[in-house]
PDB file as gemmi writes it, atoms N, CA and C in Angstrom:
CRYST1    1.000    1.000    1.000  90.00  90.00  90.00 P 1                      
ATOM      1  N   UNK A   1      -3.318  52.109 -45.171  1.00  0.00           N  
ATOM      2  CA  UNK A   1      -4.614  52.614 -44.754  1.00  0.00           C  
ATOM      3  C   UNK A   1      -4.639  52.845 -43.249  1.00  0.00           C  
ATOM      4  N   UNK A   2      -4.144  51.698 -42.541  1.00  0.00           N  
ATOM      5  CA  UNK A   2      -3.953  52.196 -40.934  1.00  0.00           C  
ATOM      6  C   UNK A   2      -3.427  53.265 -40.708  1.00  0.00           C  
ATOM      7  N   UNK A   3      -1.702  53.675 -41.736  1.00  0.00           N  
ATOM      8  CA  UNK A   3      -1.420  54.898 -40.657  1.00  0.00           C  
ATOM      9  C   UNK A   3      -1.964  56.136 -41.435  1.00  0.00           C  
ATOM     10  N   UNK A   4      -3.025  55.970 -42.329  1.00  0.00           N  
ATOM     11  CA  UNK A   4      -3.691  57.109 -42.874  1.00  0.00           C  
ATOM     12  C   UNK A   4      -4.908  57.474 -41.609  1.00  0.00           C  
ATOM     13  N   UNK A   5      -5.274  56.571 -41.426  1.00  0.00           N  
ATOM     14  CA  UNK A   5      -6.468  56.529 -40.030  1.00  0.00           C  
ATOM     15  C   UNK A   5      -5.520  57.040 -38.850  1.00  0.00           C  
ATOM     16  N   UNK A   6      -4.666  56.408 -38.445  1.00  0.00           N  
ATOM     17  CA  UNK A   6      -3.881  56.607 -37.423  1.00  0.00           C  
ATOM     18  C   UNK A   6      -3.411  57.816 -37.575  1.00  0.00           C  
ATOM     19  N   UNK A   7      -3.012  58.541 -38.660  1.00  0.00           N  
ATOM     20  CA  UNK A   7      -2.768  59.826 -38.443  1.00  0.00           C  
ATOM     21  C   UNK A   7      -3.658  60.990 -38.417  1.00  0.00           C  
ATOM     22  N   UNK A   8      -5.073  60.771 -38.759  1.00  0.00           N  
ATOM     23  CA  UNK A   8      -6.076  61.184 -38.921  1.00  0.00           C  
ATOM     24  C   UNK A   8      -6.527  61.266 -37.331  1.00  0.00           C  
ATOM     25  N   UNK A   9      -6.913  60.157 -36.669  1.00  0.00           N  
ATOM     26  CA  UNK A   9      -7.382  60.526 -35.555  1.00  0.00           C  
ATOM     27  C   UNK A   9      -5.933  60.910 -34.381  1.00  0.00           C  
ATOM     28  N   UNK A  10      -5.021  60.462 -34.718  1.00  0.00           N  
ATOM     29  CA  UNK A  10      -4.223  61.746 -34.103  1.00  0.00           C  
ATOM     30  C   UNK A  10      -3.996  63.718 -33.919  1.00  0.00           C  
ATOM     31  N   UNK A  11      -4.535  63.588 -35.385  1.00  0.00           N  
ATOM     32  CA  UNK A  11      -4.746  64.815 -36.097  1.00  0.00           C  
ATOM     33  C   UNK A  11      -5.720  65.410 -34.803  1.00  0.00           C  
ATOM     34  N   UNK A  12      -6.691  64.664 -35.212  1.00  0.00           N  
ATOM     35  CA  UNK A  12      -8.034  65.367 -34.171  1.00  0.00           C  
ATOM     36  C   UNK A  12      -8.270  65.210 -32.237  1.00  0.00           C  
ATOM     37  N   UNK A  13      -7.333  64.264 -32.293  1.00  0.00           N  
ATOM     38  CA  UNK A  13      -6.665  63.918 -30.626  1.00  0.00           C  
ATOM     39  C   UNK A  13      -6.935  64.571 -29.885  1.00  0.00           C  
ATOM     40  N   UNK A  14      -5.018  65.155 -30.077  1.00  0.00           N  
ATOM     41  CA  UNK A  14      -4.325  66.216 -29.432  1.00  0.00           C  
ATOM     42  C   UNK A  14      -5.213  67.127 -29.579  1.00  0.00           C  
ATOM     43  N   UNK A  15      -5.634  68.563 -30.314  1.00  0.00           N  
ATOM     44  CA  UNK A  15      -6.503  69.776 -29.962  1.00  0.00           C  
ATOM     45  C   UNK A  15      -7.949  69.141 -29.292  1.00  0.00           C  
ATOM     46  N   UNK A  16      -8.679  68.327 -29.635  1.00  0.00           N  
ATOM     47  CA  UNK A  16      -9.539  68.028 -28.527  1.00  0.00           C  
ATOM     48  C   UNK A  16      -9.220  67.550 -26.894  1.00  0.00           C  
ATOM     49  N   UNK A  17      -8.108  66.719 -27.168  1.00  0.00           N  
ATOM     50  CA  UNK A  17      -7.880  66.865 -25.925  1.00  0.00           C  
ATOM     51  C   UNK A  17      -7.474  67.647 -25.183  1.00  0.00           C  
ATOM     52  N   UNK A  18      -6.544  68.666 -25.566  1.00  0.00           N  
ATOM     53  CA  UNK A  18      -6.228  69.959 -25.390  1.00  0.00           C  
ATOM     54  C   UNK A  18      -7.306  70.371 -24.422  1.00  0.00           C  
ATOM     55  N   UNK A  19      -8.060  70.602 -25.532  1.00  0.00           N  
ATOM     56  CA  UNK A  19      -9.184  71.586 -24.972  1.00  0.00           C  
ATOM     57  C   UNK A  19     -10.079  71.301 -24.685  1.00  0.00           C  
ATOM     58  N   UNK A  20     -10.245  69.729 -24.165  1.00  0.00           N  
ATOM     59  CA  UNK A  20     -10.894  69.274 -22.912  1.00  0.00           C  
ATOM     60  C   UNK A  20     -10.263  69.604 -21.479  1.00  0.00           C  
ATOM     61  N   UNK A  21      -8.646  70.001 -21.948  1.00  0.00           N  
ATOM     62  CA  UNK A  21      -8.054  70.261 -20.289  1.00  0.00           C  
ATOM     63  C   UNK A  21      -7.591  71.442 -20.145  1.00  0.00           C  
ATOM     64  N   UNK A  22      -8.617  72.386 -21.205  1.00  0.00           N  
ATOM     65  CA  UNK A  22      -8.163  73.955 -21.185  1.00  0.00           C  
ATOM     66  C   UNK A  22      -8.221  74.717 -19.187  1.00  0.00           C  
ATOM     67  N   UNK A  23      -9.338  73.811 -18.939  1.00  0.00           N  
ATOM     68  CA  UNK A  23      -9.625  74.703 -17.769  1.00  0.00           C  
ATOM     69  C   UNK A  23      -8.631  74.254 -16.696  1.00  0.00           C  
ATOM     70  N   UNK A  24      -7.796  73.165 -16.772  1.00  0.00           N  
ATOM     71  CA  UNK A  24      -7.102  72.874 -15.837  1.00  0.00           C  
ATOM     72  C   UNK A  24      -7.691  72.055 -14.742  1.00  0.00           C  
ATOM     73  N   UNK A  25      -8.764  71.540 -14.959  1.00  0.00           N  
ATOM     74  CA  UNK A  25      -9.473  71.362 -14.077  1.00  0.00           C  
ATOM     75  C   UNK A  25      -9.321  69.440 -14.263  1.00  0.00           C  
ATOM     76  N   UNK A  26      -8.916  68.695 -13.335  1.00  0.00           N  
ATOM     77  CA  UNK A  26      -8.715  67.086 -13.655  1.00  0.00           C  
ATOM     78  C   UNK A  26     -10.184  66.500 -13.756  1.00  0.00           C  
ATOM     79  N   UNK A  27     -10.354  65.525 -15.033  1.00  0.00           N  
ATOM     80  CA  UNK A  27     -11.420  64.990 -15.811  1.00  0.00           C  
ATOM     81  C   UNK A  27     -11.424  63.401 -14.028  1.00  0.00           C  
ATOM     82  N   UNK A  28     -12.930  63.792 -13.872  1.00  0.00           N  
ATOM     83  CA  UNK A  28     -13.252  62.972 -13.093  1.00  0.00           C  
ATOM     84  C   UNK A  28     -12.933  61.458 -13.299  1.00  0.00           C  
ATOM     85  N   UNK A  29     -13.672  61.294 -14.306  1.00  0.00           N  
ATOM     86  CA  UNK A  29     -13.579  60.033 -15.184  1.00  0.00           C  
ATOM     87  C   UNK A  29     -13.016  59.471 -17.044  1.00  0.00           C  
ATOM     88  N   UNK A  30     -12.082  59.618 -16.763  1.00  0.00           N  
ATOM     89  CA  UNK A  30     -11.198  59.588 -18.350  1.00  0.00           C  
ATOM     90  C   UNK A  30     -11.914  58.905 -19.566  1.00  0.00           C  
ATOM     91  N   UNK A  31     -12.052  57.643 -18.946  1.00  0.00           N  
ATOM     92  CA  UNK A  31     -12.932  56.424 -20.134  1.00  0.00           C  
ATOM     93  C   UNK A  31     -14.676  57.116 -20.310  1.00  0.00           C  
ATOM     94  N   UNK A  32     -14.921  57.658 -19.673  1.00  0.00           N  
ATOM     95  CA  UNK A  32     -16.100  58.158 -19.806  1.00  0.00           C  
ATOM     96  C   UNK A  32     -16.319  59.833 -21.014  1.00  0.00           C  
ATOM     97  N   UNK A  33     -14.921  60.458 -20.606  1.00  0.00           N  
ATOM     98  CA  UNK A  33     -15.049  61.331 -21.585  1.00  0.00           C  
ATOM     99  C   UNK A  33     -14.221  61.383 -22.735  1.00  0.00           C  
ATOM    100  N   UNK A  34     -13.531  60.230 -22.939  1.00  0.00           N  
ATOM    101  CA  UNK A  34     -12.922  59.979 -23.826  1.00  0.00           C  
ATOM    102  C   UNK A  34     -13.855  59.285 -24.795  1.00  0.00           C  
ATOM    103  N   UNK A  35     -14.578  58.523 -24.285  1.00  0.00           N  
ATOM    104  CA  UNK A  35     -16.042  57.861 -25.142  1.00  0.00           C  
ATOM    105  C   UNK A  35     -16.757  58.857 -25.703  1.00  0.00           C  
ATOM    106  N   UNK A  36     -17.118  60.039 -24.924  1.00  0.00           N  
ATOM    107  CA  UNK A  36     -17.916  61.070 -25.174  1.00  0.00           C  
ATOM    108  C   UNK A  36     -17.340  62.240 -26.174  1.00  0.00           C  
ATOM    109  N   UNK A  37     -16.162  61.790 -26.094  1.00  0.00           N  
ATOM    110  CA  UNK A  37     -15.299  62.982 -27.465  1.00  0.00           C  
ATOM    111  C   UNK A  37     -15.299  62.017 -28.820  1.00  0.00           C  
ATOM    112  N   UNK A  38     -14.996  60.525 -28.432  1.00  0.00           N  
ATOM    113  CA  UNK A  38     -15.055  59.608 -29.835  1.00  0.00           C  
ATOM    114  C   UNK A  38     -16.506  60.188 -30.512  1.00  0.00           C  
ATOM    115  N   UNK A  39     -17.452  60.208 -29.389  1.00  0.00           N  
ATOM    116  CA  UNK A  39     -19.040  60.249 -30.040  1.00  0.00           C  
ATOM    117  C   UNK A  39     -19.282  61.303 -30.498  1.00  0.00           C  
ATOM    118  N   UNK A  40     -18.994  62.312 -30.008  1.00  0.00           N  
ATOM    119  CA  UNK A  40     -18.745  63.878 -30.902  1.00  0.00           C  
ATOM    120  C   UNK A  40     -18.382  64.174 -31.749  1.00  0.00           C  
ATOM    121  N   UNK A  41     -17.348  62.925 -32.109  1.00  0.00           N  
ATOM    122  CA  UNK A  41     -16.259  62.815 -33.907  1.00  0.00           C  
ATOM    123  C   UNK A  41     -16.699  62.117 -34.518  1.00  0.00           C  
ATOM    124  N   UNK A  42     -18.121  61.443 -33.921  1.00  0.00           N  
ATOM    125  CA  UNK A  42     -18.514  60.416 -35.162  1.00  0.00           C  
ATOM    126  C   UNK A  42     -17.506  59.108 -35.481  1.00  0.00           C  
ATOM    127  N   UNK A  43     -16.594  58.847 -34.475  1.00  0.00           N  
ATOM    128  CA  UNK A  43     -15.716  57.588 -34.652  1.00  0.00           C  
ATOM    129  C   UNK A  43     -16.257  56.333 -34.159  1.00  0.00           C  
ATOM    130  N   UNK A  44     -16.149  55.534 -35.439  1.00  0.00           N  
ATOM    131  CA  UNK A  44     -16.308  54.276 -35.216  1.00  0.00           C  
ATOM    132  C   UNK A  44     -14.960  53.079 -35.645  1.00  0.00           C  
ATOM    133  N   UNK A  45     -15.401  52.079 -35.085  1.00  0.00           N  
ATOM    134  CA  UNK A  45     -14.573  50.716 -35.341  1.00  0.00           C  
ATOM    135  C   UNK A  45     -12.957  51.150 -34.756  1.00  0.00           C  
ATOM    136  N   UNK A  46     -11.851  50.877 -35.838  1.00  0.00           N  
ATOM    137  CA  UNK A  46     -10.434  50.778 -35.096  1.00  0.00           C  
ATOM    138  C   UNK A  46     -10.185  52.395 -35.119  1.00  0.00           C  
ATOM    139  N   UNK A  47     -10.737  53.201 -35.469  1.00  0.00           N  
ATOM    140  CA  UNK A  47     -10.545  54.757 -35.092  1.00  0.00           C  
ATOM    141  C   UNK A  47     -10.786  54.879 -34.062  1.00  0.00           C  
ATOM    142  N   UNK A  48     -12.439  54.584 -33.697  1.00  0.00           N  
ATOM    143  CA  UNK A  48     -12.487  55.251 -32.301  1.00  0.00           C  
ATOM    144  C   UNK A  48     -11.880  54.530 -31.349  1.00  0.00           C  
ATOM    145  N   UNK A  49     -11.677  52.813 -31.528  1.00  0.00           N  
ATOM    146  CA  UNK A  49     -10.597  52.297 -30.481  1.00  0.00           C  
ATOM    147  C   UNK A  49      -9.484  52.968 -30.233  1.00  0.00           C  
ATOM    148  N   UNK A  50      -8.898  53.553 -31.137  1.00  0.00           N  
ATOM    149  CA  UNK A  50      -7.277  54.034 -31.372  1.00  0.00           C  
ATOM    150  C   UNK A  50      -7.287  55.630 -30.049  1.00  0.00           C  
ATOM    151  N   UNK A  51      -8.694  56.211 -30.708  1.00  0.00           N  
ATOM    152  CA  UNK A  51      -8.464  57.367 -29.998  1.00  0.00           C  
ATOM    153  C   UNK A  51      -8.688  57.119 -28.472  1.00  0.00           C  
ATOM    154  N   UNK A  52      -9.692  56.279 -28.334  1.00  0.00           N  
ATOM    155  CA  UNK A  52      -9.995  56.131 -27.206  1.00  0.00           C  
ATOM    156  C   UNK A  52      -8.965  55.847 -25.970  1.00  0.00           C  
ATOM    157  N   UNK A  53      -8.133  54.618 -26.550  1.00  0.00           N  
ATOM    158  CA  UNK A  53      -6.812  53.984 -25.729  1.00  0.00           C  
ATOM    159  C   UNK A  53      -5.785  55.275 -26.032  1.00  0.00           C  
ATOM    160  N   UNK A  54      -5.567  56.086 -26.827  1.00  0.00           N  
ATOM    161  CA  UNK A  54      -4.396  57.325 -26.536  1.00  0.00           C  
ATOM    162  C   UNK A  54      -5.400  57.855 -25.990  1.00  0.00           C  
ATOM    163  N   UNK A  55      -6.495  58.218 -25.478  1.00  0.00           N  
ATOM    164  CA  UNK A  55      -6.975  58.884 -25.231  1.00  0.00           C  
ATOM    165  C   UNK A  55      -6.927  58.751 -23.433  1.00  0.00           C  
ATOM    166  N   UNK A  56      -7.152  57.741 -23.313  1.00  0.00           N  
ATOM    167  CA  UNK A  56      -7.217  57.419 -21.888  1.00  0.00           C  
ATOM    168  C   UNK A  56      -5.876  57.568 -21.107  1.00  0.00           C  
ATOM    169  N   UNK A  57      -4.776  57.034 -22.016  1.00  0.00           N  
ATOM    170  CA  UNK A  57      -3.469  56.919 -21.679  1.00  0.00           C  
ATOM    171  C   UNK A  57      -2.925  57.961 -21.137  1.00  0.00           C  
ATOM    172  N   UNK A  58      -2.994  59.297 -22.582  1.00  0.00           N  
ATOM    173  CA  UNK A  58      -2.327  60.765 -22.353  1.00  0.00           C  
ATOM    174  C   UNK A  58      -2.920  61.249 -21.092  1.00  0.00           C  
ATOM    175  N   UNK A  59      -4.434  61.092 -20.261  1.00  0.00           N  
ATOM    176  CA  UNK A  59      -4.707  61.307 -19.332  1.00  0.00           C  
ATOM    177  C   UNK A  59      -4.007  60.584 -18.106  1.00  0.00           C  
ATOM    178  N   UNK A  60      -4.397  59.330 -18.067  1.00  0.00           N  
ATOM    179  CA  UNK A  60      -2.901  58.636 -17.166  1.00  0.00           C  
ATOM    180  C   UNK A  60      -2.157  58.990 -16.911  1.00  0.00           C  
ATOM    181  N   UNK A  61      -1.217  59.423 -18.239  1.00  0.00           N  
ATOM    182  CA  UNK A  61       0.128  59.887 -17.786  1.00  0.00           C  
ATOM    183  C   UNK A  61       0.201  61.130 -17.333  1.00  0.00           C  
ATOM    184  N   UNK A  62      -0.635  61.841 -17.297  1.00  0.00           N  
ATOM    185  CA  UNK A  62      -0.105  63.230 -16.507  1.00  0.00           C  
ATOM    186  C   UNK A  62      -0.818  63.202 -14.947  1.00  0.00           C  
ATOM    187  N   UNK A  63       0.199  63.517 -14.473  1.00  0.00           N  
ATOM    188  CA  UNK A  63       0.606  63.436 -13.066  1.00  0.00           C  
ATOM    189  C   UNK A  63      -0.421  64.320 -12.125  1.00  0.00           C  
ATOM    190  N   UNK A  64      -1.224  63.766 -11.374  1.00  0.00           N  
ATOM    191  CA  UNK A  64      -2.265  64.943 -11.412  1.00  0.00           C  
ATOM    192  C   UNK A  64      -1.425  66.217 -10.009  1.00  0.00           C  
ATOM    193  N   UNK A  65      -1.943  66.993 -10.076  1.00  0.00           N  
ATOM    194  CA  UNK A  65      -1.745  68.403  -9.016  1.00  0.00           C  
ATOM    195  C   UNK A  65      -1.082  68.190  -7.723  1.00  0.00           C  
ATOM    196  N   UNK A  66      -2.205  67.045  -6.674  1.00  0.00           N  
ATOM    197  CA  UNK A  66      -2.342  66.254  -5.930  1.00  0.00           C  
ATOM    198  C   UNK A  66      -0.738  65.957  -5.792  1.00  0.00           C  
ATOM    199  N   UNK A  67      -0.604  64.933  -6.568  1.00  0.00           N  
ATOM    200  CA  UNK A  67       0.568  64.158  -6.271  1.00  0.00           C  
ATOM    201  C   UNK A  67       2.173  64.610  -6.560  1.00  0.00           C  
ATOM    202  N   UNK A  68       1.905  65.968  -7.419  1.00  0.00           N  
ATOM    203  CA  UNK A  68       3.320  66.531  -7.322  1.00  0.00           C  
ATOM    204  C   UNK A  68       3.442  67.456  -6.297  1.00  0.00           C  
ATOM    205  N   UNK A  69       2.483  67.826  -5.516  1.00  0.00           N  
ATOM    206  CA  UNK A  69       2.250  68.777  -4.359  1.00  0.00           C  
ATOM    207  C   UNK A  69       2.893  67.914  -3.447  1.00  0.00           C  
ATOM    208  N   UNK A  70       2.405  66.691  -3.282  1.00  0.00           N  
ATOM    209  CA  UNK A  70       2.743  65.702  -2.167  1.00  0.00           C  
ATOM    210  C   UNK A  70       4.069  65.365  -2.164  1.00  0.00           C  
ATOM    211  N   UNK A  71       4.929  64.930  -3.835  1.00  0.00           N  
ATOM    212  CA  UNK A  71       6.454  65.069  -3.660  1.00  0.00           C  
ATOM    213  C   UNK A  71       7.189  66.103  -3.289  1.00  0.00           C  
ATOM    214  N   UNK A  72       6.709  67.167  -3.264  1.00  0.00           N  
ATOM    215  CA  UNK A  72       7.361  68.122  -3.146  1.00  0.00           C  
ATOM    216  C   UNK A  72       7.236  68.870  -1.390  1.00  0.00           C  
ATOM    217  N   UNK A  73       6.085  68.609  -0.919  1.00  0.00           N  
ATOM    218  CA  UNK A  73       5.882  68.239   0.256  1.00  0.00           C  
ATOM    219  C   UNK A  73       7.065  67.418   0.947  1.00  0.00           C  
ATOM    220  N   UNK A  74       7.091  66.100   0.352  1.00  0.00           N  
ATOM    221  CA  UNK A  74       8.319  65.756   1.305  1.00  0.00           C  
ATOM    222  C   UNK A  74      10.046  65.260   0.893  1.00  0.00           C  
ATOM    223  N   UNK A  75       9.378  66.845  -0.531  1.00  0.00           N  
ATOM    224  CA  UNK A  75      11.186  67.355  -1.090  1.00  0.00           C  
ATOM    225  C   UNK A  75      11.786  65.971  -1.629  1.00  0.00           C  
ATOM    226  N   UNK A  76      11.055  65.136  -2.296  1.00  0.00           N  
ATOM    227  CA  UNK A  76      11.905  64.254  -3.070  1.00  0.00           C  
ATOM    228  C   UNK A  76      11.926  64.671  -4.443  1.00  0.00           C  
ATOM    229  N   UNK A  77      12.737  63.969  -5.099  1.00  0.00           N  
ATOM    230  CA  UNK A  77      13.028  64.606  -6.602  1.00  0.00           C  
ATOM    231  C   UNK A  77      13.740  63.394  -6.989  1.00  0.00           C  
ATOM    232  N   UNK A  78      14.504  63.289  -8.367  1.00  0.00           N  
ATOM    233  CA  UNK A  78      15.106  62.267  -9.061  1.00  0.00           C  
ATOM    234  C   UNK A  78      13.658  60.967  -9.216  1.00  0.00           C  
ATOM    235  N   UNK A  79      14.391  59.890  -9.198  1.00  0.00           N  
ATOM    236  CA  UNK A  79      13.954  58.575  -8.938  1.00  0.00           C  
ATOM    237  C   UNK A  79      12.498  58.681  -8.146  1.00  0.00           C  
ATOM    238  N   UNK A  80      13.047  59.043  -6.783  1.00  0.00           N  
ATOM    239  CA  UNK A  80      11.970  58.773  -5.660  1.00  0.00           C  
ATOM    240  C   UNK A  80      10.857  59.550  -5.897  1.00  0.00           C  
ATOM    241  N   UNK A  81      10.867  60.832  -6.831  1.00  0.00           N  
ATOM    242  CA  UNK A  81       9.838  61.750  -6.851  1.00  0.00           C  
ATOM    243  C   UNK A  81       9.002  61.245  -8.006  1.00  0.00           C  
ATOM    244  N   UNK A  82       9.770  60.693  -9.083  1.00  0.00           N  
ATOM    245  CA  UNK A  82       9.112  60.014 -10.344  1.00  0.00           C  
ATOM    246  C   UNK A  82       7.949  58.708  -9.832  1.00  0.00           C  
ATOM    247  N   UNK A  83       8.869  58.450  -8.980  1.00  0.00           N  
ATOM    248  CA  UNK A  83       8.126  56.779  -7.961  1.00  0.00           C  
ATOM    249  C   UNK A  83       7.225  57.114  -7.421  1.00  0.00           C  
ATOM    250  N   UNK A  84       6.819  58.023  -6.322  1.00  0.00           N  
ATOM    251  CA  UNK A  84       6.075  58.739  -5.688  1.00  0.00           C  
ATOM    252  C   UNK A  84       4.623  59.181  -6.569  1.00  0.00           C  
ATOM    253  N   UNK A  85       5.244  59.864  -7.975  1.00  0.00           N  
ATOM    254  CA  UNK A  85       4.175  60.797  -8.668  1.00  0.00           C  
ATOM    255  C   UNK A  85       3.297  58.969  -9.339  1.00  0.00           C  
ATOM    256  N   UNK A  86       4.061  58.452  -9.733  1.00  0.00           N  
ATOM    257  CA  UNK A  86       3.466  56.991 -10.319  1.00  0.00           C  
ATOM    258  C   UNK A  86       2.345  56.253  -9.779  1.00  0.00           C  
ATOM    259  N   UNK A  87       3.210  56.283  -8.143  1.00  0.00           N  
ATOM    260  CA  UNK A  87       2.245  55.244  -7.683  1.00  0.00           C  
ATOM    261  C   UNK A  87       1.106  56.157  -7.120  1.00  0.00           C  
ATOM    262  N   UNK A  88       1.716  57.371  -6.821  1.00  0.00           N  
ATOM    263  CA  UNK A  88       0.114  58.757  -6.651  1.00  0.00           C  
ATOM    264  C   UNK A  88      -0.989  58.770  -7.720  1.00  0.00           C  
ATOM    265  N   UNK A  89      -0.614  58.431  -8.678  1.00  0.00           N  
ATOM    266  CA  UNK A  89      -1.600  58.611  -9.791  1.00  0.00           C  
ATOM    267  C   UNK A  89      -2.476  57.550  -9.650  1.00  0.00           C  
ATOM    268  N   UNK A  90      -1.593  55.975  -9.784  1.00  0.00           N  
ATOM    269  CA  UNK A  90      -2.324  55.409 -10.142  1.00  0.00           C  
ATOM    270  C   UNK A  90      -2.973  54.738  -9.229  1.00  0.00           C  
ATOM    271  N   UNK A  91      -2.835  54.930  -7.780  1.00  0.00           N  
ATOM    272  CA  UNK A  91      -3.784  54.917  -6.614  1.00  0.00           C  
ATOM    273  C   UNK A  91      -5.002  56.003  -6.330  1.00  0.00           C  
ATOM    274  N   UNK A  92      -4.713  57.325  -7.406  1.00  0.00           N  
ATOM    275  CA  UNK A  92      -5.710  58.020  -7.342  1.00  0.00           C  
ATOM    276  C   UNK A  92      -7.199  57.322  -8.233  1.00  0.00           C  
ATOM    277  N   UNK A  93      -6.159  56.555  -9.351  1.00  0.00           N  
ATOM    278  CA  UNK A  93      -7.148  56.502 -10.927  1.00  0.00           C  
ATOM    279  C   UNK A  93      -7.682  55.178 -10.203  1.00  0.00           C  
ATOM    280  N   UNK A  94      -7.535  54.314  -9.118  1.00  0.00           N  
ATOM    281  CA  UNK A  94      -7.633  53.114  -8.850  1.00  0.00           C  
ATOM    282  C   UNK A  94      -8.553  53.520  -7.955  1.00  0.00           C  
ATOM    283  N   UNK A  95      -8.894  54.284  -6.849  1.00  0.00           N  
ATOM    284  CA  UNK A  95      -9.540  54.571  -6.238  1.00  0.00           C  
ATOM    285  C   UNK A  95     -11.093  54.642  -6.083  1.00  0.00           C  
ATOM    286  N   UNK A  96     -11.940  53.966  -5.318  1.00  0.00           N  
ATOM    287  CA  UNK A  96     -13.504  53.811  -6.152  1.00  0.00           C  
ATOM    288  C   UNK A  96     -14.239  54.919  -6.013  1.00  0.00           C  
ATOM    289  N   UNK A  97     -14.897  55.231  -6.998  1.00  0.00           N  
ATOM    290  CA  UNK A  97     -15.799  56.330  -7.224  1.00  0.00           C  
ATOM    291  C   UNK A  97     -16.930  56.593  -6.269  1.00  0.00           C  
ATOM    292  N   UNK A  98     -17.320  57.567  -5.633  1.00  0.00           N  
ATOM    293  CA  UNK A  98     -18.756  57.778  -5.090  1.00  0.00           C  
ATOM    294  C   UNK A  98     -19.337  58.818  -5.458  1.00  0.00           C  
TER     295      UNK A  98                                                      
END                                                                             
């Protein structure tokens, strides 16, 4: 039954999330519109947990604009550019809101 759910809200994930980032444009606040797409699908209990945490994650992991501009700025690549884009992100996502 889990990976019937689990594949279900995978199913519906990916193209929403998609096309929450059709415009290219980086989501201010991830946990906030990742809540707001669960609530649009009508997900509750370990569904909408499930989507929510891939949901937040797949945003995490992509590297925002910002910070591959900045490796490339000062021409690192391999290792150091992967290191660079990491700790860029997650000093961006850490950063307090105003």
């Amino acid at each position: 039954m889990k990976a019937l759910i689990t594949a279900a809200v995978l199913a519906f994930a990916v193209p929403a999330f998609a096309a929450s980032h059709a415009g290219g444009a980086p989501m201010k606040d991830p946990k906030a519109s990742c809540e707001a797409m669960s609530a649009e699908k009508k997900l509750s209990g370990a569904a909408k947990d499930s989507f929510e945490k891939k949901c937040i994650s797949d945003h995490s992991a992509a590297p925002s604009a910002a910070c591959e501009k900045s490796a490339a700025d000062k021409n690192l690549s391999g290792a150091a550019k992967d290191s660079h884009i990491k700790k860029c992100t997650a000093d961006a996502m850490a950063a307090p809101k105003k």
